[in-house]
C-alpha positions in Angstrom: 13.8 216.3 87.9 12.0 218.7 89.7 9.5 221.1 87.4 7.7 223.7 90.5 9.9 226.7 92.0 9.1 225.1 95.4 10.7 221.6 94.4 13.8 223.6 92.9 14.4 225.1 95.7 14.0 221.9 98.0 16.4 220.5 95.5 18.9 223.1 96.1 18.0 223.2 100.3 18.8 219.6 100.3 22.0 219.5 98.7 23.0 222.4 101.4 21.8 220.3 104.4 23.2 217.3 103.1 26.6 218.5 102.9 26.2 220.4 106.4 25.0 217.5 108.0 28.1 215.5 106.3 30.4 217.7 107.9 29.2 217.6 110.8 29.6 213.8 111.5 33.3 213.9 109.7 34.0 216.3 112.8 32.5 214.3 115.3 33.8 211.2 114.0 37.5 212.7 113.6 37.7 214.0 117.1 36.3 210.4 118.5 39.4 209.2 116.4 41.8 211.4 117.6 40.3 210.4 121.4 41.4 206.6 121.0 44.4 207.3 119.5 45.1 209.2 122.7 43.3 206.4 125.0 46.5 204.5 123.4 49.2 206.4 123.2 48.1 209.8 125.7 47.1 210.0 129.4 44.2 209.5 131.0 44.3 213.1 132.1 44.6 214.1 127.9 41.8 211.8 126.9 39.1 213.2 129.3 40.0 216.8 128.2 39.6 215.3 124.5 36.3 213.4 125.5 34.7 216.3 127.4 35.1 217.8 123.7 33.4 215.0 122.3 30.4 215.1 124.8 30.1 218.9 123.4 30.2 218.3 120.1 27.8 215.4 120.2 25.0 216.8 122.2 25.5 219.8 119.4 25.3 217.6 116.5 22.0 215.6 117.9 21.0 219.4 119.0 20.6 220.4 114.9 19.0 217.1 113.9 22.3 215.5 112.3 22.0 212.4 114.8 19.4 211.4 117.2 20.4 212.4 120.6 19.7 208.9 121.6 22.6 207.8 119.3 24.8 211.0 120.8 24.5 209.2 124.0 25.1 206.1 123.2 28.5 207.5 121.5 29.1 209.1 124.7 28.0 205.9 127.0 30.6 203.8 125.3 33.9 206.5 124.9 33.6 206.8 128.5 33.4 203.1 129.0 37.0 202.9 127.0 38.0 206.2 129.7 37.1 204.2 132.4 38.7 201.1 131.2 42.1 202.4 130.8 42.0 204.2 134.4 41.6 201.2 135.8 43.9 198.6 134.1 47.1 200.8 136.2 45.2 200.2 139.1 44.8 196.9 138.2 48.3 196.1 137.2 
């Protein structure tokens, strides 16, 4: 248990940035939920509106620390992989 003022307080700034920083990857991780389920059941047209979202959201996320921006682009690198995927398989077909 913390016994300074200084450590109290870090104790209490902690438990604020923690739940921030949770909330902040529940949002980004819902919205790259929602994106598949589009991918599946949407258009192509639908999920690049929803991943252009995404791509916003991320690069804020890694912007305040939450994620490493290096981890942001991965996320990023691989959604569009799955865009680019199902805009081909018509084509393909």
């Amino acid at each position: 248990m913390a016994h300074s003022l200084s450590a109290k307080k870090r104790v209490r700034q902690n438990i604020k940035h923690r739940a921030r920083n949770r909330w902040r990857k529940q949002s980004f991780r819902d919205m790259i939920a929602e994106y598949r389920d589009t991918l599946v059941h949407g258009t192509a047209e639908q999920a690049k509106e929803k991943l252009q979202a995404i791509y916003k959201t991320l690069d804020q996320v890694a912007a305040k620390g939450t994620i490493h921006r290096k981890t942001a682009s991965r996320y990023k690198s691989r959604l569009t992989a799955r865009l680019n995927d199902k805009q081909k398989a018509p084509a393909a077909a």
